[in-house]
LUMTI-784344 format. One record per residue (C-alpha): residue in three letters; x, y, z. Coordinates in Angstrom, 2 decimals. Each point is the difference from the previous one (the first is absolute). Layout:
<dokols>
dokol r->ALA	east->X	north->Y	up->Z
...
</dokols>
This chain:
<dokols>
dokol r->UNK	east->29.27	north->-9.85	up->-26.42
dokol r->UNK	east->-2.17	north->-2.01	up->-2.36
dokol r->UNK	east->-3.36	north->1.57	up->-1.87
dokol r->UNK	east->-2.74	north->-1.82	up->0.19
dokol r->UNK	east->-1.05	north->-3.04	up->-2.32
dokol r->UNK	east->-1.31	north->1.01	up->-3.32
dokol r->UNK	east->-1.65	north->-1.43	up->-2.65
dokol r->UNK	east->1.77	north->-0.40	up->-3.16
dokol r->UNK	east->-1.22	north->2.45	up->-2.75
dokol r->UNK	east->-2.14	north->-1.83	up->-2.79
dokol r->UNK	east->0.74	north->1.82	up->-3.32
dokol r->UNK	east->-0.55	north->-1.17	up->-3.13
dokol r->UNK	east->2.70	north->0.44	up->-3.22
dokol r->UNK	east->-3.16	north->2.42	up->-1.61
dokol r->UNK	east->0.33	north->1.81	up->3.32
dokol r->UNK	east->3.66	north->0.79	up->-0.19
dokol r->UNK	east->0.32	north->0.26	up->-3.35
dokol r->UNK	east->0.86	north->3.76	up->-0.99
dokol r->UNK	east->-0.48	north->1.56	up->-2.93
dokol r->UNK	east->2.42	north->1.96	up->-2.42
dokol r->UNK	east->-2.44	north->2.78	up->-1.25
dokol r->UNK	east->-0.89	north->2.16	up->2.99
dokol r->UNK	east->-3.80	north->0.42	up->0.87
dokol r->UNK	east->-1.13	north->3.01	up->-1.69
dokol r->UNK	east->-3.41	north->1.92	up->-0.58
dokol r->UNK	east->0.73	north->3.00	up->-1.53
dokol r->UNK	east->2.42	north->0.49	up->-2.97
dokol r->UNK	east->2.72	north->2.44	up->-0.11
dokol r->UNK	east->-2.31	north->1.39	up->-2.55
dokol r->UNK	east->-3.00	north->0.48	up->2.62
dokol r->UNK	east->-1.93	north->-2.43	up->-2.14
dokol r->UNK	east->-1.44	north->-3.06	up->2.49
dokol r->UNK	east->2.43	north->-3.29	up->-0.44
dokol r->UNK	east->-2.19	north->-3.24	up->-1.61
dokol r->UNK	east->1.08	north->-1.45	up->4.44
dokol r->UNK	east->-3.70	north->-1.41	up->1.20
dokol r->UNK	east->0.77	north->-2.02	up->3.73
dokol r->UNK	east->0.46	north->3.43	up->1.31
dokol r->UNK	east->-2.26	north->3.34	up->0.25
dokol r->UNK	east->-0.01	north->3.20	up->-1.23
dokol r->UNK	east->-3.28	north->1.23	up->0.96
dokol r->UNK	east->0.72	north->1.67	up->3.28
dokol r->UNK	east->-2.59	north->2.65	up->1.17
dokol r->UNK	east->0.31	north->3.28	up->-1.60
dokol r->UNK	east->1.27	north->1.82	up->2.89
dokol r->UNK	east->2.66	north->-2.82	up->0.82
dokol r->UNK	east->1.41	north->0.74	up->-3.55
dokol r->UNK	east->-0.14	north->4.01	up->0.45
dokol r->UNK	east->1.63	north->-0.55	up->3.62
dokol r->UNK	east->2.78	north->-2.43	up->-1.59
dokol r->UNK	east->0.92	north->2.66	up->-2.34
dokol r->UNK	east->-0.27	north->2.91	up->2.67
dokol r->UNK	east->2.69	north->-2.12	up->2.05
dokol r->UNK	east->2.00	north->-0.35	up->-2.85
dokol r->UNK	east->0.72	north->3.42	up->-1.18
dokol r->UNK	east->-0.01	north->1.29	up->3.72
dokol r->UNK	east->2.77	north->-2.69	up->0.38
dokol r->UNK	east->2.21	north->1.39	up->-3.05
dokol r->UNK	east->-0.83	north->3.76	up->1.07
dokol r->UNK	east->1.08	north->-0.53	up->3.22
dokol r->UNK	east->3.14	north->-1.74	up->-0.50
dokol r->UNK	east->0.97	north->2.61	up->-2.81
dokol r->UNK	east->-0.18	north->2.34	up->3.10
dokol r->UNK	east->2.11	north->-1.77	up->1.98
dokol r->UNK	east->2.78	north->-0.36	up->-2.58
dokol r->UNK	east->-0.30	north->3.68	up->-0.11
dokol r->UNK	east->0.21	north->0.05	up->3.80
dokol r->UNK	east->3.53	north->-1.33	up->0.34
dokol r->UNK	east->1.21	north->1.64	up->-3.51
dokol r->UNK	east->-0.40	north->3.13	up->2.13
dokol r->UNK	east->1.84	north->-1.51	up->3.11
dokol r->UNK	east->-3.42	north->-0.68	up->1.85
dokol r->UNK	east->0.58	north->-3.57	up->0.23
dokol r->UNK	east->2.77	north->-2.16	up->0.79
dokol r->UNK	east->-0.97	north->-2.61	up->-2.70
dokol r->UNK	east->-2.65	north->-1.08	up->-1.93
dokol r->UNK	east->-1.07	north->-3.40	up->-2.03
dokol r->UNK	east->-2.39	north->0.56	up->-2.93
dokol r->UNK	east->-3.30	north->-2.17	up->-0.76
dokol r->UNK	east->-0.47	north->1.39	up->-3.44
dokol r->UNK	east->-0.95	north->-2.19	up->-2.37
dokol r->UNK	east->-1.16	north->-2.70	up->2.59
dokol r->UNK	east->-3.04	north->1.97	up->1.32
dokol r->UNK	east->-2.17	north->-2.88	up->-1.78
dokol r->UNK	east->1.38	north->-3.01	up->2.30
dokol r->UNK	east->-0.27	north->1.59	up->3.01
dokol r->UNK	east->-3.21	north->1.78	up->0.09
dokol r->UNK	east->-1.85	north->-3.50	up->-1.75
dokol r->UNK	east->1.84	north->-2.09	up->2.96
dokol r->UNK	east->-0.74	north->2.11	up->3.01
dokol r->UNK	east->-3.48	north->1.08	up->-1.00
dokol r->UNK	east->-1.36	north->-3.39	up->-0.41
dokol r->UNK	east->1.18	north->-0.75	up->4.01
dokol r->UNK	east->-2.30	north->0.66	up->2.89
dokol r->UNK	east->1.00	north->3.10	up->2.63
dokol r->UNK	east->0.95	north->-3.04	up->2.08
dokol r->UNK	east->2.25	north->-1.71	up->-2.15
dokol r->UNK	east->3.54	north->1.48	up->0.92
dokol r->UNK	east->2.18	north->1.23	up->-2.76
dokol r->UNK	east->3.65	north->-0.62	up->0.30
dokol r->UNK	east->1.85	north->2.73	up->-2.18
dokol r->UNK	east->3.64	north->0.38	up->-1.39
dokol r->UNK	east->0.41	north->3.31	up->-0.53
dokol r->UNK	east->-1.89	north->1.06	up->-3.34
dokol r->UNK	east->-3.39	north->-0.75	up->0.85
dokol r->UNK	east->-1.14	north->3.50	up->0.00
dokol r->UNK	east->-3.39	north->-1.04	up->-1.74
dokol r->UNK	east->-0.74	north->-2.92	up->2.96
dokol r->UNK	east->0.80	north->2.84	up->2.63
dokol r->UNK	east->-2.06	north->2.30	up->-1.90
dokol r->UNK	east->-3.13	north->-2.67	up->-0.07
dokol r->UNK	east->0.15	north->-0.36	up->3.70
dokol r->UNK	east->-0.34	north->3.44	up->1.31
dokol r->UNK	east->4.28	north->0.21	up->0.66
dokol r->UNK	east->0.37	north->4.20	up->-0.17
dokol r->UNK	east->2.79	north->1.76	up->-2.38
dokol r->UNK	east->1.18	north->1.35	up->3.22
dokol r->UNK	east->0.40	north->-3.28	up->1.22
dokol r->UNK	east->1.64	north->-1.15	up->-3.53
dokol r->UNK	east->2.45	north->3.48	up->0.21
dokol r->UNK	east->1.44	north->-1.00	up->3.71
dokol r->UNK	east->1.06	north->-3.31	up->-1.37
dokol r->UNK	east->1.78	north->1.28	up->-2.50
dokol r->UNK	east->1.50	north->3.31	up->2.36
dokol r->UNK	east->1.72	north->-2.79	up->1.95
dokol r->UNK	east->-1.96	north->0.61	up->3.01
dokol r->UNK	east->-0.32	north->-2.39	up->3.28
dokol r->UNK	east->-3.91	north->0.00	up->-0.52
dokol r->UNK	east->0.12	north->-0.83	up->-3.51
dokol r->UNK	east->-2.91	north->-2.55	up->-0.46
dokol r->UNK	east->-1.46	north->0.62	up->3.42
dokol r->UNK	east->-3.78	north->-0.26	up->0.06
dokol r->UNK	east->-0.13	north->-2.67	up->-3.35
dokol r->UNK	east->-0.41	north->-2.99	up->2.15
dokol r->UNK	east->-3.47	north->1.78	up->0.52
dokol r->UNK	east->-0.85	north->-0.63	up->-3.33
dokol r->UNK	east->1.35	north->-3.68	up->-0.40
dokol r->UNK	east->2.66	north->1.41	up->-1.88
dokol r->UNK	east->4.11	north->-1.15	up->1.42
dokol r->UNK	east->2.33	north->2.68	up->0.08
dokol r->UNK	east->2.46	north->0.05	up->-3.21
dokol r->UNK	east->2.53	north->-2.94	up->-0.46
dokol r->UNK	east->2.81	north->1.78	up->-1.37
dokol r->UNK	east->2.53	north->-3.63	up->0.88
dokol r->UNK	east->-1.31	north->-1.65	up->-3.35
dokol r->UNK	east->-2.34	north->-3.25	up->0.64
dokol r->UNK	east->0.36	north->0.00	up->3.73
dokol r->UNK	east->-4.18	north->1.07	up->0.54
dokol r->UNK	east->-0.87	north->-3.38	up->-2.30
dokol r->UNK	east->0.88	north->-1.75	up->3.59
dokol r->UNK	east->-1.89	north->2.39	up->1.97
dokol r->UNK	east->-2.57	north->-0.25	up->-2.38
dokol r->UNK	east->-0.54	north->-3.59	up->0.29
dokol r->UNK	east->0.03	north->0.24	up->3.79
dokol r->UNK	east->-2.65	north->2.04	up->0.07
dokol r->UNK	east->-1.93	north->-2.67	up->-2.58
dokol r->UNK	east->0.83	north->-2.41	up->2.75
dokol r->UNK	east->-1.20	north->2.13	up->3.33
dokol r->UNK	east->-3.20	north->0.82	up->-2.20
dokol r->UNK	east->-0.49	north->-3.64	up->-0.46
dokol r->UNK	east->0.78	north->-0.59	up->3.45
dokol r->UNK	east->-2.62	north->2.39	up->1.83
dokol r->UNK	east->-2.73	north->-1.28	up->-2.78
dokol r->UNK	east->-0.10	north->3.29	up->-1.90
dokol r->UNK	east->-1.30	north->0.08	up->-3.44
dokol r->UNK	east->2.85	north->2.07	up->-1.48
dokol r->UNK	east->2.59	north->-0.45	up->-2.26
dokol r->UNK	east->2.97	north->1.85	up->-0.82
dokol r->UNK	east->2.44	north->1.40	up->-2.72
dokol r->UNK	east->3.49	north->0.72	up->-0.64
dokol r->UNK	east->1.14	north->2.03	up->-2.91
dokol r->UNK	east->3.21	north->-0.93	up->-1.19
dokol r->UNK	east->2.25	north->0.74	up->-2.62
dokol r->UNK	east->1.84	north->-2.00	up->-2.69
dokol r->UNK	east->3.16	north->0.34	up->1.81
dokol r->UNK	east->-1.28	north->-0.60	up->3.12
dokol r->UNK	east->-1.09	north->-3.92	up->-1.10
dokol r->UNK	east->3.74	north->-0.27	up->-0.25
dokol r->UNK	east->0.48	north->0.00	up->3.72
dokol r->UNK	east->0.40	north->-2.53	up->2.52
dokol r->UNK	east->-3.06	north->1.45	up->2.44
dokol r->UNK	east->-2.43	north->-0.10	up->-2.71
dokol r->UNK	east->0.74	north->-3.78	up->-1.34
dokol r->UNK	east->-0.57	north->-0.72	up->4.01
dokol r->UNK	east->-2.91	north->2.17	up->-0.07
dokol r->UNK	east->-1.53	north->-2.22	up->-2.61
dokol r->UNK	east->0.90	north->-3.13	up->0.96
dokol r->UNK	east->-1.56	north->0.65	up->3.62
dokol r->UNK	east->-3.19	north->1.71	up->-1.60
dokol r->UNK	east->-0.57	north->-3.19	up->-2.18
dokol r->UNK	east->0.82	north->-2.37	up->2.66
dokol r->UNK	east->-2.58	north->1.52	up->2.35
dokol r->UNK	east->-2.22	north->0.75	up->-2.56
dokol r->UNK	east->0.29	north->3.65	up->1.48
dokol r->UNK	east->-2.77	north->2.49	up->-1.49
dokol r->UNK	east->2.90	north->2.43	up->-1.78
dokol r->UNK	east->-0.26	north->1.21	up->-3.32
dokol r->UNK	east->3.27	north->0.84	up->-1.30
dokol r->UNK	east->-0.18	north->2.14	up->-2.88
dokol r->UNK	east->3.57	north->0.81	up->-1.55
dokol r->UNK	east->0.01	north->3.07	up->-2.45
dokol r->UNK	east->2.54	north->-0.98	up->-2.57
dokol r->UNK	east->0.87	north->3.34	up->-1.28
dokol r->UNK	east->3.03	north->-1.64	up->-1.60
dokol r->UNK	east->2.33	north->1.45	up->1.63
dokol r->UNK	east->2.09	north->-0.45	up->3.61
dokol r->UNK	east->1.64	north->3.31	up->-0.09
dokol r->UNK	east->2.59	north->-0.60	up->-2.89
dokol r->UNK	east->-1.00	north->-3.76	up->-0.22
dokol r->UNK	east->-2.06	north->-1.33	up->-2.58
dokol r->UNK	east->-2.50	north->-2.45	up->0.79
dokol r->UNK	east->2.01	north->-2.46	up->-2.32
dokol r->UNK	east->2.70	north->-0.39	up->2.22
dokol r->UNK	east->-1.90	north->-0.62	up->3.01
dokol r->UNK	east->-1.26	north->-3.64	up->-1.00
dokol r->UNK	east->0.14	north->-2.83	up->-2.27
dokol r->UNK	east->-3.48	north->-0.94	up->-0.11
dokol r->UNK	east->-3.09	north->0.68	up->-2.47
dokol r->UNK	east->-0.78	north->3.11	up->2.23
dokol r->UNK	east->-0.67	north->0.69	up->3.75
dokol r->UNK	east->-3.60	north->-0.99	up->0.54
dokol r->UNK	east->1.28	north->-3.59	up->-1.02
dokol r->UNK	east->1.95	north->-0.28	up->2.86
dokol r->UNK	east->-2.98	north->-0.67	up->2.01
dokol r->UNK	east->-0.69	north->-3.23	up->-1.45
dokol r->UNK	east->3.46	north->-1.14	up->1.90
dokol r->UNK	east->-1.46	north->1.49	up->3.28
dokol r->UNK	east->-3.58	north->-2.05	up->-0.53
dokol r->UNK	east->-1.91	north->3.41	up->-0.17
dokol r->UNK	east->-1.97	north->1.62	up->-3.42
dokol r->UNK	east->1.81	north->2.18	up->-2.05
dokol r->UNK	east->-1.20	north->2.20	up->-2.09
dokol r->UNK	east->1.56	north->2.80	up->-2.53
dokol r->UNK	east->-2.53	north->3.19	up->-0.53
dokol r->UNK	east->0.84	north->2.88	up->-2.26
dokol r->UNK	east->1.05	north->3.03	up->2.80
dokol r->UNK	east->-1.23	north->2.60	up->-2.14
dokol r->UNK	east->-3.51	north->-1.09	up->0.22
dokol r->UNK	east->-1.82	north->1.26	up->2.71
dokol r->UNK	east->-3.43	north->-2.21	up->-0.65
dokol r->UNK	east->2.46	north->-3.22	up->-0.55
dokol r->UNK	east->2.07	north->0.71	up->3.51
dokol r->UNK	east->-3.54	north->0.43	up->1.91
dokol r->UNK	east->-1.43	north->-3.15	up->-1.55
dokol r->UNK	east->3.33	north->-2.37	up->0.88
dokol r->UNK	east->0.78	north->1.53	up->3.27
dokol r->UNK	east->-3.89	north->-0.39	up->0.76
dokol r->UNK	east->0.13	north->-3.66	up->-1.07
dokol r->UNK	east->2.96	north->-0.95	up->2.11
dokol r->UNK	east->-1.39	north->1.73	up->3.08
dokol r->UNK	east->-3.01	north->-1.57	up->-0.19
dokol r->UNK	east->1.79	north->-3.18	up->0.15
dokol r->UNK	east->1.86	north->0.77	up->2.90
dokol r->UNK	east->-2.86	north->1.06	up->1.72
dokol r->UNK	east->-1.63	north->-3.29	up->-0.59
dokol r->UNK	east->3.25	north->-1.83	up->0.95
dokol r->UNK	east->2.06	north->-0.95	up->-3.27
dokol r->UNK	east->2.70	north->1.79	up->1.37
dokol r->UNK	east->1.90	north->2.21	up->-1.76
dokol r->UNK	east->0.61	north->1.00	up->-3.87
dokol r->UNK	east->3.52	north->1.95	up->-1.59
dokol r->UNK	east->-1.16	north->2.23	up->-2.84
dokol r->UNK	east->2.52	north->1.73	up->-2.33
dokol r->UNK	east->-1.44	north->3.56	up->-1.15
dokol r->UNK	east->1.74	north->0.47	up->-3.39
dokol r->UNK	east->0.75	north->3.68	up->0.07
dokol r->UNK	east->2.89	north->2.90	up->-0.21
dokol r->UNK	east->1.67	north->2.42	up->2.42
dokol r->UNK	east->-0.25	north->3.07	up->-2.23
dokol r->UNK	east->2.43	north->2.10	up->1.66
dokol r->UNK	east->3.14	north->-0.67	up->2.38
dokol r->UNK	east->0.42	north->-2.74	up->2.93
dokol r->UNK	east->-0.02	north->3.23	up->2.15
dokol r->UNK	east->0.67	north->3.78	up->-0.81
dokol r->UNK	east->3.88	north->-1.21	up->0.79
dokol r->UNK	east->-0.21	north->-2.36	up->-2.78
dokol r->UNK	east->1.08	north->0.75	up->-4.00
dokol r->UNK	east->-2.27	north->-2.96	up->-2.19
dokol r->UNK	east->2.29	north->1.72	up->-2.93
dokol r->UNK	east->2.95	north->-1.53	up->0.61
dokol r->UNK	east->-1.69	north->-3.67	up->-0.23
dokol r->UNK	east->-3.34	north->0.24	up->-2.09
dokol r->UNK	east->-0.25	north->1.48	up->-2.88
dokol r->UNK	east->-2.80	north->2.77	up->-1.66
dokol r->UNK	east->-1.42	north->-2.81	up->-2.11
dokol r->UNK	east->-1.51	north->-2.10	up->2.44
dokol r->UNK	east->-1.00	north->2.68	up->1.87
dokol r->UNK	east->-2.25	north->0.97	up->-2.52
dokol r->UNK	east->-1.76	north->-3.44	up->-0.96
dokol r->UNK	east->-0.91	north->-0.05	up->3.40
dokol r->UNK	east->-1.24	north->3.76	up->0.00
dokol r->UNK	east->-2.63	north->-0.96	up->-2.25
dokol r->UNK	east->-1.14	north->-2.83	up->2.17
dokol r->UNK	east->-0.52	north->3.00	up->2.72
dokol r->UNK	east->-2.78	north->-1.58	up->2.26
dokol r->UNK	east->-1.92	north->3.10	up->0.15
dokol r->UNK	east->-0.41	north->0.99	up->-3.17
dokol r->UNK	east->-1.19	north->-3.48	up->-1.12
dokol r->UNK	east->-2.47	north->0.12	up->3.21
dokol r->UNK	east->-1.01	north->3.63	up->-0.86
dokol r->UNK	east->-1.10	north->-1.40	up->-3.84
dokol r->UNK	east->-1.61	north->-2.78	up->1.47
dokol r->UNK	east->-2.14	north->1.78	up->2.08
dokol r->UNK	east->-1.26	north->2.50	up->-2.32
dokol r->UNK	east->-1.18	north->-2.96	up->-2.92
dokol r->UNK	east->-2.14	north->-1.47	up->3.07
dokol r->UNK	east->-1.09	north->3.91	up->1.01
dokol r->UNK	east->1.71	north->0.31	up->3.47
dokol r->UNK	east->1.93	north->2.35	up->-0.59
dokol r->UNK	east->-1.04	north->3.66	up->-0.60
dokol r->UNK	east->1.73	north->3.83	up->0.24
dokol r->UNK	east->-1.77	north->-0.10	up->3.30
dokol r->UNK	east->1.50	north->-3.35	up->0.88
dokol r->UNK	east->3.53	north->1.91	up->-0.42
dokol r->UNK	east->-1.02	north->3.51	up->1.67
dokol r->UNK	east->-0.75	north->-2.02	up->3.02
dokol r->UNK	east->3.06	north->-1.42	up->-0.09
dokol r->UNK	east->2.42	north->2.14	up->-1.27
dokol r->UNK	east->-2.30	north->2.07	up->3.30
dokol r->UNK	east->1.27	north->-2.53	up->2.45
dokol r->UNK	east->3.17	north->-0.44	up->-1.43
dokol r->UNK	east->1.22	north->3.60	up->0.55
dokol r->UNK	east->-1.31	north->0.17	up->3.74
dokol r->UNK	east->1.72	north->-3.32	up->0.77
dokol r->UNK	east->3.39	north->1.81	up->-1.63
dokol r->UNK	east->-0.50	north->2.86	up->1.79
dokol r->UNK	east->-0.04	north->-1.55	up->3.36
dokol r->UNK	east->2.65	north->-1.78	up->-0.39
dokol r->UNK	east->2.30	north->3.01	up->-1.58
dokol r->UNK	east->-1.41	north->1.69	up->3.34
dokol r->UNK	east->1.32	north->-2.10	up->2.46
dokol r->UNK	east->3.28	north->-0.45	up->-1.87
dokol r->UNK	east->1.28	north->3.63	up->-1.14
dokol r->UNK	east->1.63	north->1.93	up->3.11
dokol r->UNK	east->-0.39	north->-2.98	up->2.17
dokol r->UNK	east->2.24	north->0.40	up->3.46
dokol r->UNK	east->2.80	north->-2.15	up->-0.29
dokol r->UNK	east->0.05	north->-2.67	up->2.20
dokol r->UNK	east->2.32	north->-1.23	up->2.78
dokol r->UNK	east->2.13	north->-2.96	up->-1.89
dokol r->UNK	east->1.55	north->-1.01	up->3.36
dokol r->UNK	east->-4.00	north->-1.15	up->1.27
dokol r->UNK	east->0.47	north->-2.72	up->-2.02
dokol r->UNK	east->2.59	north->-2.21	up->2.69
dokol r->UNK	east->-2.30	north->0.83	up->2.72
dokol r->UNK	east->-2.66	north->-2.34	up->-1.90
dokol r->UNK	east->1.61	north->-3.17	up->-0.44
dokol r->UNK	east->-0.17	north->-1.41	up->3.39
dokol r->UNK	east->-1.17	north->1.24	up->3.39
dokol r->UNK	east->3.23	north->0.83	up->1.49
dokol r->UNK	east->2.47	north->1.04	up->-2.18
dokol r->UNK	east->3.04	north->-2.31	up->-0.74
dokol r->UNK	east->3.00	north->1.13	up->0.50
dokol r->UNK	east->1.56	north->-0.55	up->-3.36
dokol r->UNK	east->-3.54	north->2.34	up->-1.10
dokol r->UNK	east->1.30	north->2.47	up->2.53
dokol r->UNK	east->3.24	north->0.51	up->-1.54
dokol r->UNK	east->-1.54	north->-0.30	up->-3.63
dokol r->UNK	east->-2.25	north->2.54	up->0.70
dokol r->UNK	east->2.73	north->2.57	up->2.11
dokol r->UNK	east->2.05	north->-0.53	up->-3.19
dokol r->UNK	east->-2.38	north->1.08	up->-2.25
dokol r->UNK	east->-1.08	north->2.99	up->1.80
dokol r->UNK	east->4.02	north->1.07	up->0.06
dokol r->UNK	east->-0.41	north->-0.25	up->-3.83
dokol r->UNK	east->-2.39	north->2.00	up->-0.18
dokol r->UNK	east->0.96	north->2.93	up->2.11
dokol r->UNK	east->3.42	north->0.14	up->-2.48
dokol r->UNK	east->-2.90	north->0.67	up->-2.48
dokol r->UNK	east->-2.10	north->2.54	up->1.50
</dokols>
């Protein structure tokens, strides 16, 4: 069936022309960057609550790593070291700008009111996991890699159909830019200039792949120049930086320039998942360069040369922190196990035969076990 007529998308080459050096305002160092078009001077309490989200972000998934090193969970996919890009795109976004998550957006869940319980039955496997986050704008987790950047873009589209004023974003990975659904996801969102921010957090690394072998070209922001949309490269690890692009680009959704790919330079600090070894294809050395380019500890020194932060500053959230950990240890540890069979009697109304005998076969294997 054929769309409706559009208009073709004026750009000029200034507006697709990307950048090498990714957007930064504060230096690994803490010190600000000599970067003027965007700012820095957020109100006080913005900057307190950015680093708040940040550290609850890293506390939090440090728990949950814990969680299934104990046998709590079934699996579990660290954010540490990319608490930076996800808490500067998400808490730029209105509540009513959905949020379309892979799976290690713990600080965007965090930002919009998602519960570790909710977090914990994701990763306990259960048939609920992610119930209740469409509440909050949020999508359930995309574990298939790239497949939300299409559901993403069709919710640009409905939002620009029913006259809303809302935009939305997709977090991808590197690795996930090297799959069929998000090229079509970008080539759709730039054709009907669909309000979606795609924001790809290059942490290097797809699994065991380095981000070398996955393209040819001068990086992955400056693949949006081929689909007619801005591209622009930000530095991951800088949480002022990944408010003030991810800001920008919304902003021009909202107004309808349609959508912007931005590459947050940054690096997955521990495994792909807890059943991943990095040892056996990075080595200790770059581990540590990027270890000093930690995003909180930059953030931390920033905030206390422009008097932010303070040892009350950290009480209250090293306060929060340990209440949000708690809660989620407490509806984790000595959790009933669950019925695994439930899970065929949600896929369609009446079970399919094929299901039937799936599921019958499973409970058989079971019972050899008990």
């Amino acid at each position: 069936m054929a769309g409706p007529v559009q208009t073709p998308f004026e750009t000029s080459a200034a507006t697709l022309d990307v950048a090498m050096e990714p957007i930064g305002l504060v230096a690994p160092d803490g010190t600000p960057t000599p970067e003027t078009r965007y700012r820095r001077d957020l109100p006080p309490e913005t900057l307190a609550w950015l680093y708040e989200s940040m550290v609850v972000t890293r506390d939090l998934d440090g728990e949950l790593v814990n969680l299934q090193r104990q046998g709590e969970l079934a699996l579990f996919a660290s954010c540490r070291g990319q608490e930076a890009a996800q808490i500067g795109a998400a808490a730029c976004l209105r509540k009513t700008d959905w949020l379309f998550p892979q799976y290690r957006e713990i600080g965007a869940f965090l930002l919009r009111g998602i519960t570790p319980a909710q977090l914990s039955a994701v990763w306990r496997g259960k048939w609920h996991g992610g119930l209740g986050f469409t509440d909050k704008c949020v999508a359930p987790i995309a574990i298939p890699i790239g497949t939300h950047g299409l559901h993403a873009v069709g919710a640009a589209m409905a939002a620009q159909q029913l006259g809303e004023d809302s935009v939305t974003l997709a977090f991808l990975g590197d690795g996930a830019t090297s799959e069929g659904d998000v090229h079509e996801a970008l080539n759709f969102a730039a054709v009907y200039r669909a309000p979606c921010v795609f924001f790809v957090q290059n942490n290097q690394w797809a699994i065991s792949v380095p981000v070398s072998r996955q393209q040819a070209g001068p990086s992955i922001a400056h693949r949006a120049t081929g689909y007619g949309m801005p591209g622009v490269r930000v530095d991951g690890n800088d949480v002022l930086a990944c408010f003030a692009v991810t800001a920008e680009a919304a902003q021009r959704a909202r107004d309808g320039g349609g959508p912007t790919l931005i590459e947050a330079i940054t690096y997955r600090m521990g495994p792909h998942t807890t059943s991943d070894d990095p040892t056996r294809y990075r080595d200790d050395q770059e581990v540590e360069q990027w270890a000093a380019r930690d995003p909180i500890a930059r953030y931390r020194t920033y905030l206390t040369s422009v008097g932010v932060w303070t040892e009350r500053l950290e009480d209250r959230v090293r306060a929060r922190s340990k209440r949000l950990r708690a809660e989620l240890r407490d509806a984790v540890v000595g959790a009933e196990d669950f019925d695994v069979t439930e899970m065929f009697d949600a896929v369609y109304h009446d079970i399919t035969p094929d299901l039937r005998a799936q599921r019958e076969q499973l409970t058989a294997e079971l019972a050899k076990e008990a």
